[in-house]
mmCIF file as gemmi writes it, N, C-alpha and C atoms, coordinates in Angstrom:
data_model
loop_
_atom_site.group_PDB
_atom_site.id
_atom_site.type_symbol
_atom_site.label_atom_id
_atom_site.label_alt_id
_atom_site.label_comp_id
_atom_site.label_asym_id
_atom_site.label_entity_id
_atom_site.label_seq_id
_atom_site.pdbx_PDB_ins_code
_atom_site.Cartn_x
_atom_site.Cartn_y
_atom_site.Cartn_z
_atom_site.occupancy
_atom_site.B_iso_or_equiv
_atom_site.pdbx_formal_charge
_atom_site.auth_seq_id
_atom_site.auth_asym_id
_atom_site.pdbx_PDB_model_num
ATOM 1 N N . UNK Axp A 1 ? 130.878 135.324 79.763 1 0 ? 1 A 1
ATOM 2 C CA . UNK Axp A 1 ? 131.564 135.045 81.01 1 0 ? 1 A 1
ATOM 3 C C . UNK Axp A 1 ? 132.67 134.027 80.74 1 0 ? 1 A 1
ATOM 4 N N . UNK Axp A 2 ? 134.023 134.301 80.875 1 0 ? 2 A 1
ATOM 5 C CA . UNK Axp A 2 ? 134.948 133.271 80.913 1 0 ? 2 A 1
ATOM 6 C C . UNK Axp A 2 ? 135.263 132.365 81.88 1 0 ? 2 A 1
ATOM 7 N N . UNK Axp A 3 ? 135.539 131.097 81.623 1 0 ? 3 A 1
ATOM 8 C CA . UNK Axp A 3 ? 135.619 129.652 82.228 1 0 ? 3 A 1
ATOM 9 C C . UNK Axp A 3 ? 136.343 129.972 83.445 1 0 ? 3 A 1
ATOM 10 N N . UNK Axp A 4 ? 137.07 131.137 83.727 1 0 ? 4 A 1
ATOM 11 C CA . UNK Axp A 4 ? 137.819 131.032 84.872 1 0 ? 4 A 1
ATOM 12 C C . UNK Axp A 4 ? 136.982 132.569 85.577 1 0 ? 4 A 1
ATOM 13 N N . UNK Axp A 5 ? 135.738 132.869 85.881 1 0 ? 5 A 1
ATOM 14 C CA . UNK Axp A 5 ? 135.128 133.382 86.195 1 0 ? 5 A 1
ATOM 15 C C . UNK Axp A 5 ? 133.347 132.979 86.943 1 0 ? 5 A 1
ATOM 16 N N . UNK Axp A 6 ? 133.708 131.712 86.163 1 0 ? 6 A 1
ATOM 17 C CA . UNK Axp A 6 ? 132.506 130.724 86.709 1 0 ? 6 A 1
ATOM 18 C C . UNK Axp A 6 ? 132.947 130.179 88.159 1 0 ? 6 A 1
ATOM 19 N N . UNK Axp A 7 ? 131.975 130.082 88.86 1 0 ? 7 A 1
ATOM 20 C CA . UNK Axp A 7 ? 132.051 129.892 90.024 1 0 ? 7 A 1
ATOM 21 C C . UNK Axp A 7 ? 131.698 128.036 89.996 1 0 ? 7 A 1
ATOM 22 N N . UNK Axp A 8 ? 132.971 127.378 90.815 1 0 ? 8 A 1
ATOM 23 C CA . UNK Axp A 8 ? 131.93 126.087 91.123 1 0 ? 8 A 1
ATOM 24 C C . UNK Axp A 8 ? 131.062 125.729 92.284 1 0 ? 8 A 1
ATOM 25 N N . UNK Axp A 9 ? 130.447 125.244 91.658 1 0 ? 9 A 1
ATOM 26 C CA . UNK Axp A 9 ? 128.741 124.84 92.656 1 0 ? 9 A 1
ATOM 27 C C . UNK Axp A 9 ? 129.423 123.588 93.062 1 0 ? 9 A 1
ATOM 28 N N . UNK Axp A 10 ? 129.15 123.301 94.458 1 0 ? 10 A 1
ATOM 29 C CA . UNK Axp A 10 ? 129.348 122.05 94.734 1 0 ? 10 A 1
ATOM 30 C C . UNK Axp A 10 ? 127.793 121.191 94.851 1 0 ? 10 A 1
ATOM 31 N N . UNK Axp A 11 ? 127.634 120.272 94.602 1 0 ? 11 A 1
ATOM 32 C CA . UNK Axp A 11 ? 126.187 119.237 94.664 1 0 ? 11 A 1
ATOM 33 C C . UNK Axp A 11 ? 125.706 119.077 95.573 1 0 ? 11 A 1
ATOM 34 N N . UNK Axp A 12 ? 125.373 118.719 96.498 1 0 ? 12 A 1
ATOM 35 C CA . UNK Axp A 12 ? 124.576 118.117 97.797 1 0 ? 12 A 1
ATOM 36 C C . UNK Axp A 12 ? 123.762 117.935 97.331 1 0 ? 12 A 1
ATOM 37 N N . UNK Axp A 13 ? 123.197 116.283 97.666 1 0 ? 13 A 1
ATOM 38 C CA . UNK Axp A 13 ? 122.001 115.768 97.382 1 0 ? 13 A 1
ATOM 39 C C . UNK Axp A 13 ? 121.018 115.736 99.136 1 0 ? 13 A 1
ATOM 40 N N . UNK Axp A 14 ? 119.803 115.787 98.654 1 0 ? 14 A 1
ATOM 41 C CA . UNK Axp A 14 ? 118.619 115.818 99.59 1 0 ? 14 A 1
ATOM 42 C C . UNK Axp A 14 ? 118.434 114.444 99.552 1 0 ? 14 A 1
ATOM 43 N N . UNK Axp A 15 ? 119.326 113.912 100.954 1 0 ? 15 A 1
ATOM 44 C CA . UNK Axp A 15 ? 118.611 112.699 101.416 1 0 ? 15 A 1
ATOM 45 C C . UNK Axp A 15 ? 117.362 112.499 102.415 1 0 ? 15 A 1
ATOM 46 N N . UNK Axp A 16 ? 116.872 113.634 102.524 1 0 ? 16 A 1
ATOM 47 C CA . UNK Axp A 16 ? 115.872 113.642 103.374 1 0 ? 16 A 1
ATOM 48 C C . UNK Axp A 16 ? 114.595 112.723 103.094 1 0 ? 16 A 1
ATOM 49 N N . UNK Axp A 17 ? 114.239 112.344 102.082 1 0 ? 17 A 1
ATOM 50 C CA . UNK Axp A 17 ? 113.652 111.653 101.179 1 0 ? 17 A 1
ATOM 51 C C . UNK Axp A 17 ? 113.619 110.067 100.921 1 0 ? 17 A 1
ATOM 52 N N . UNK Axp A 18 ? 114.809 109.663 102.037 1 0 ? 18 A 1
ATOM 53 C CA . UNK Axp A 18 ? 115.546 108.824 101.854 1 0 ? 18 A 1
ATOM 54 C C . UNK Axp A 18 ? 115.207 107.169 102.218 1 0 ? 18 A 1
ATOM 55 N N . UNK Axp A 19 ? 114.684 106.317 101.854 1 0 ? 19 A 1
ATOM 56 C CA . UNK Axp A 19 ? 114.2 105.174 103.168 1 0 ? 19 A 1
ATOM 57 C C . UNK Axp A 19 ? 114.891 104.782 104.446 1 0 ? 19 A 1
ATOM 58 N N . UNK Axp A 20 ? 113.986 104.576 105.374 1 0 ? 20 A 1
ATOM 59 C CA . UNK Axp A 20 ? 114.475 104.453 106.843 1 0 ? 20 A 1
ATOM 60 C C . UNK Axp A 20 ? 115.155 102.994 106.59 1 0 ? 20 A 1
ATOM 61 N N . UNK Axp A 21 ? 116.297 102.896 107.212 1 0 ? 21 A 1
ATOM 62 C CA . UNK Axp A 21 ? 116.673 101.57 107.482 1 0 ? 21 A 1
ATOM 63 C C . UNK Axp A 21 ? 115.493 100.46 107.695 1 0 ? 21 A 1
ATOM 64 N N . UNK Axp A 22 ? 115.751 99.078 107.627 1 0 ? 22 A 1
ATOM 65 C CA . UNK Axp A 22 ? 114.797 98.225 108.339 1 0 ? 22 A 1
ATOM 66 C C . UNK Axp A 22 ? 114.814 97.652 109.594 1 0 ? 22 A 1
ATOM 67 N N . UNK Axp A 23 ? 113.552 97.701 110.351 1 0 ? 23 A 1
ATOM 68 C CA . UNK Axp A 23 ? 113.618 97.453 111.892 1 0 ? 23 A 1
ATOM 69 C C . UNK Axp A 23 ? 114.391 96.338 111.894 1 0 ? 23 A 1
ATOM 70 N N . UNK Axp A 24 ? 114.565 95.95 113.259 1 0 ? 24 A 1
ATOM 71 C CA . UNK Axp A 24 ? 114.385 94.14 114.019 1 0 ? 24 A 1
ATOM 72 C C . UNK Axp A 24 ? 113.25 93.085 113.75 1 0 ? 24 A 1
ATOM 73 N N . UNK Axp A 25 ? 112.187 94.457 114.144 1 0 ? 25 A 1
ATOM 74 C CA . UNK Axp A 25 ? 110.638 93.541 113.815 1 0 ? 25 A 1
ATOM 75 C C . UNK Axp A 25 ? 109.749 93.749 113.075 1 0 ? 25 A 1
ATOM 76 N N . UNK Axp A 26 ? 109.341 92.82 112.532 1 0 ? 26 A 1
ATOM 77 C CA . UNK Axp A 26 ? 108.637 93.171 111.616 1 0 ? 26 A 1
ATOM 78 C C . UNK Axp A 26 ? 106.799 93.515 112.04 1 0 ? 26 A 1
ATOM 79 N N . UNK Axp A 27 ? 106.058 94.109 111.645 1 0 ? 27 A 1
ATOM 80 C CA . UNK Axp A 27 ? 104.817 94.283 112.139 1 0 ? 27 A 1
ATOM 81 C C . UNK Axp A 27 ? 104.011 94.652 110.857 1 0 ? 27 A 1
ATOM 82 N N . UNK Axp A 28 ? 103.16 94.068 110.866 1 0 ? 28 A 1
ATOM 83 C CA . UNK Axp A 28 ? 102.005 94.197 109.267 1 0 ? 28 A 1
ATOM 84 C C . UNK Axp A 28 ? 100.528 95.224 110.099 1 0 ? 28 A 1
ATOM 85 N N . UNK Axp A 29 ? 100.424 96.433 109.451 1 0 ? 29 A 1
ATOM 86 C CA . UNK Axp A 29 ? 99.408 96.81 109.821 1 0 ? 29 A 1
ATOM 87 C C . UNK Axp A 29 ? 97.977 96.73 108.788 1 0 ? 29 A 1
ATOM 88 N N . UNK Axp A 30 ? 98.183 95.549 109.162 1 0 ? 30 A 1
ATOM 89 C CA . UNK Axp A 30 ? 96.612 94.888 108.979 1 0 ? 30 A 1
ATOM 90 C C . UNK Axp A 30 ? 95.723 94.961 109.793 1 0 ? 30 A 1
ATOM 91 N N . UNK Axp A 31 ? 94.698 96.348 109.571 1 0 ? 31 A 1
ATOM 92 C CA . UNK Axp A 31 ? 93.741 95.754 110.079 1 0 ? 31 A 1
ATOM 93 C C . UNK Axp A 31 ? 92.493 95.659 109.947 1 0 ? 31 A 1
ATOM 94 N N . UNK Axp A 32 ? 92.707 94.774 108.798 1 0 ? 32 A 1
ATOM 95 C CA . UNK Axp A 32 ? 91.349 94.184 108.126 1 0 ? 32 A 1
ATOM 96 C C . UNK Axp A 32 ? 91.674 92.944 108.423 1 0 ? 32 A 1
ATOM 97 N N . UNK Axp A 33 ? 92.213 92.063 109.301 1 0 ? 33 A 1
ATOM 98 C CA . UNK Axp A 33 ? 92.528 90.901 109.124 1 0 ? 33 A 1
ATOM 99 C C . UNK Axp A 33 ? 90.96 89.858 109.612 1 0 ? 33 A 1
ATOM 100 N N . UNK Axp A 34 ? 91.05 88.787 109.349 1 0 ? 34 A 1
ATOM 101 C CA . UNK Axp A 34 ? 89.487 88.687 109.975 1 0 ? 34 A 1
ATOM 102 C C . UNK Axp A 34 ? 89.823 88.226 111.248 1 0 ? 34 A 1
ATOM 103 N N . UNK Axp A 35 ? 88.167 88.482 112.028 1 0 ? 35 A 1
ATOM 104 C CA . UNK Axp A 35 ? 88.19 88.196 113.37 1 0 ? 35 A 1
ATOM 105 C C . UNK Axp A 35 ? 88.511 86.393 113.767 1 0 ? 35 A 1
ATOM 106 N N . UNK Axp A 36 ? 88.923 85.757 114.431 1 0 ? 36 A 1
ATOM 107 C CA . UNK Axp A 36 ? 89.015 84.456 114.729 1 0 ? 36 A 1
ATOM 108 C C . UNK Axp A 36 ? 87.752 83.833 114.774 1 0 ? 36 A 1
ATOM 109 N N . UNK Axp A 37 ? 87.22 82.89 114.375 1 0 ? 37 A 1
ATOM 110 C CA . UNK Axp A 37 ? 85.645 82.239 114.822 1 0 ? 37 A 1
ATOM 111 C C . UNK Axp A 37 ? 85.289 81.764 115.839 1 0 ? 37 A 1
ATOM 112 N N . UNK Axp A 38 ? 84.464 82.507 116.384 1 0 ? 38 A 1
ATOM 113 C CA . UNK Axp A 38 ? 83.835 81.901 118.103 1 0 ? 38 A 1
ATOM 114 C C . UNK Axp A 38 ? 83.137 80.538 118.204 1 0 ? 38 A 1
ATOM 115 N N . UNK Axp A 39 ? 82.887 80.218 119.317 1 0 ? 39 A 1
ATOM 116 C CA . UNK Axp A 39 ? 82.321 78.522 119.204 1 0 ? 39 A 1
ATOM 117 C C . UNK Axp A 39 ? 80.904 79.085 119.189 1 0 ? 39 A 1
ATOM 118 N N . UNK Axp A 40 ? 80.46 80.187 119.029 1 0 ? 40 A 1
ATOM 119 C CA . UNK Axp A 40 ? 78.652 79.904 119.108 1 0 ? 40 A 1
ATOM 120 C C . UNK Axp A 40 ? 78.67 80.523 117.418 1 0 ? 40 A 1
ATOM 121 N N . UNK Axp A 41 ? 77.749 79.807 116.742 1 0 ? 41 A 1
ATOM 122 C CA . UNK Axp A 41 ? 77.264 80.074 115.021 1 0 ? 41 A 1
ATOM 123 C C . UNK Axp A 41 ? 75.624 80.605 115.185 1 0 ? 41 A 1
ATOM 124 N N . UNK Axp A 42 ? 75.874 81.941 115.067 1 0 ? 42 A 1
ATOM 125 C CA . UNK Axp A 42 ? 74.855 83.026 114.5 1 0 ? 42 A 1
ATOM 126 C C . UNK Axp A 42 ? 74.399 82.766 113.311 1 0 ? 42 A 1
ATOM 127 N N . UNK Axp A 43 ? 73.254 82.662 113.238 1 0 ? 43 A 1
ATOM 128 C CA . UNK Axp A 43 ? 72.449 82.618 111.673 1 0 ? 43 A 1
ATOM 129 C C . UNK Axp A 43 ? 71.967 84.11 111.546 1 0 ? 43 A 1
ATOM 130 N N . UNK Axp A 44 ? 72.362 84.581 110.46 1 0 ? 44 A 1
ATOM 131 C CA . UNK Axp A 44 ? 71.124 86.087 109.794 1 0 ? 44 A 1
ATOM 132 C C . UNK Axp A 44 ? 70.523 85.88 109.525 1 0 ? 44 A 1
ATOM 133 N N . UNK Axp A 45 ? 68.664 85.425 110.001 1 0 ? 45 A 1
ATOM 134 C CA . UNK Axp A 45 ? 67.983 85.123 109.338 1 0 ? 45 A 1
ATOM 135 C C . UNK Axp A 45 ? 67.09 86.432 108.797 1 0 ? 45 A 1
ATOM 136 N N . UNK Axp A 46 ? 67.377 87.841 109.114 1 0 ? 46 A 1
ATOM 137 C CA . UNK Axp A 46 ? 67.242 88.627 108.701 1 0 ? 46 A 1
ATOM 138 C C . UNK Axp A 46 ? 67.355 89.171 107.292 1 0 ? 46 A 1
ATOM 139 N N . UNK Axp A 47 ? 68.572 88.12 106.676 1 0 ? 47 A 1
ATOM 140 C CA . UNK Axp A 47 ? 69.244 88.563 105.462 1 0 ? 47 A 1
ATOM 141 C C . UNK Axp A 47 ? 69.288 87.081 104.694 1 0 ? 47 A 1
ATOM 142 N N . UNK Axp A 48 ? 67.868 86.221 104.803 1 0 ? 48 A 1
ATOM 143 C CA . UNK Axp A 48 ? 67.589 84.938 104.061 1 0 ? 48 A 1
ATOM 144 C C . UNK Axp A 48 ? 67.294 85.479 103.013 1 0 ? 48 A 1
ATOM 145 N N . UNK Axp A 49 ? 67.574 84.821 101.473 1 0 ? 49 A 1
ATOM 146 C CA . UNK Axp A 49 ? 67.19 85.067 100.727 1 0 ? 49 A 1
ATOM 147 C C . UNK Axp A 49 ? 65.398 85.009 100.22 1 0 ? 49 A 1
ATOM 148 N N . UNK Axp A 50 ? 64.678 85.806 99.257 1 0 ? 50 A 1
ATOM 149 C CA . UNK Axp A 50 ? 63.679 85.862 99.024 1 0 ? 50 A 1
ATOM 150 C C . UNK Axp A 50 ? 63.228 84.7 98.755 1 0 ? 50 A 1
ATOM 151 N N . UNK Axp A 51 ? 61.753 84 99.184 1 0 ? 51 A 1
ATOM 152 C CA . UNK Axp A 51 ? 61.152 82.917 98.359 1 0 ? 51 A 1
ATOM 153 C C . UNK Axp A 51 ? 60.837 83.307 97.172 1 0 ? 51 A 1
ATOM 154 N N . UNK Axp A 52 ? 60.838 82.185 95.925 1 0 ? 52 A 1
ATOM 155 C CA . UNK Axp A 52 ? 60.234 82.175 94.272 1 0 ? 52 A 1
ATOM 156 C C . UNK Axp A 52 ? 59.041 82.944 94.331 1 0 ? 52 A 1
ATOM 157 N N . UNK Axp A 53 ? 58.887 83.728 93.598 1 0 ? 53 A 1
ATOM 158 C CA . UNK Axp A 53 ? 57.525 84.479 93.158 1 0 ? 53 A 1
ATOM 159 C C . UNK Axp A 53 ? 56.52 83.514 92.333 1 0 ? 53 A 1
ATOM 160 N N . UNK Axp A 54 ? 55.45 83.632 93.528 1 0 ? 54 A 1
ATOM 161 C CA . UNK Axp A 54 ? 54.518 82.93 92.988 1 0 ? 54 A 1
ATOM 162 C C . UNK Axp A 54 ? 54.107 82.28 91.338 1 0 ? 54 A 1
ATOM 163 N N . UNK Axp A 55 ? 53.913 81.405 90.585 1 0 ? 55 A 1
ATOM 164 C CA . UNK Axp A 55 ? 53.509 82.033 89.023 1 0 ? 55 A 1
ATOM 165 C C . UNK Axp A 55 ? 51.615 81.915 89.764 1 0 ? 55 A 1
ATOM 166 N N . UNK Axp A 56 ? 51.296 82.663 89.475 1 0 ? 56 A 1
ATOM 167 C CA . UNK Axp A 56 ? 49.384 82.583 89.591 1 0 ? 56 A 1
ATOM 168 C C . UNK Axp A 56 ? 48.811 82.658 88.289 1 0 ? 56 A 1
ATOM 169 N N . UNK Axp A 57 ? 49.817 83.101 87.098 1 0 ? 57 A 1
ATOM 170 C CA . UNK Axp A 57 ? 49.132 82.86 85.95 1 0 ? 57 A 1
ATOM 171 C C . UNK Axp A 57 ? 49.277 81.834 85.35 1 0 ? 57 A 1
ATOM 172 N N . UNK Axp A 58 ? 50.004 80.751 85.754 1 0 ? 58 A 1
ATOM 173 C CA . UNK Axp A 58 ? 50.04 79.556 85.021 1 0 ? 58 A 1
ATOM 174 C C . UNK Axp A 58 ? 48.784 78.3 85.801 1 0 ? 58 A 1
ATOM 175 N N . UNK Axp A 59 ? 48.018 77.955 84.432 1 0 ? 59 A 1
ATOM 176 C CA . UNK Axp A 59 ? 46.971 77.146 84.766 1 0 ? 59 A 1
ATOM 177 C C . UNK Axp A 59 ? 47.391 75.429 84.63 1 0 ? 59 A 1
């Protein structure tokens, strides 16, 4: 095929892909953040750790 038989392609790029501008505001979606601490303190005493295991073989 000779050079003056080639067709030119013009480029277009796919900006679709593209990053969105940045807002005004900013907003963090956190939400794992922790809860604030209330004035009343809950104990688990459900989830105390085990007492020492006896030794019964030591005399």
């Amino acid at each position: 095929m000779a050079e003056a038989e080639k067709k030119s392609e013009d480029i277009t790029t796919m900006d679709n892909h593209s990053p969105a501008p940045p807002s005004d505001v900013i907003t963090t979606k956190d939400n794992h953040s922790p809860v604030p601490p209330s004035d009343v303190i809950t104990t688990m005493d459900n989830h105390s750790p085990a007492p020492p295991a006896l030794d019964l073989d030591r005399k």
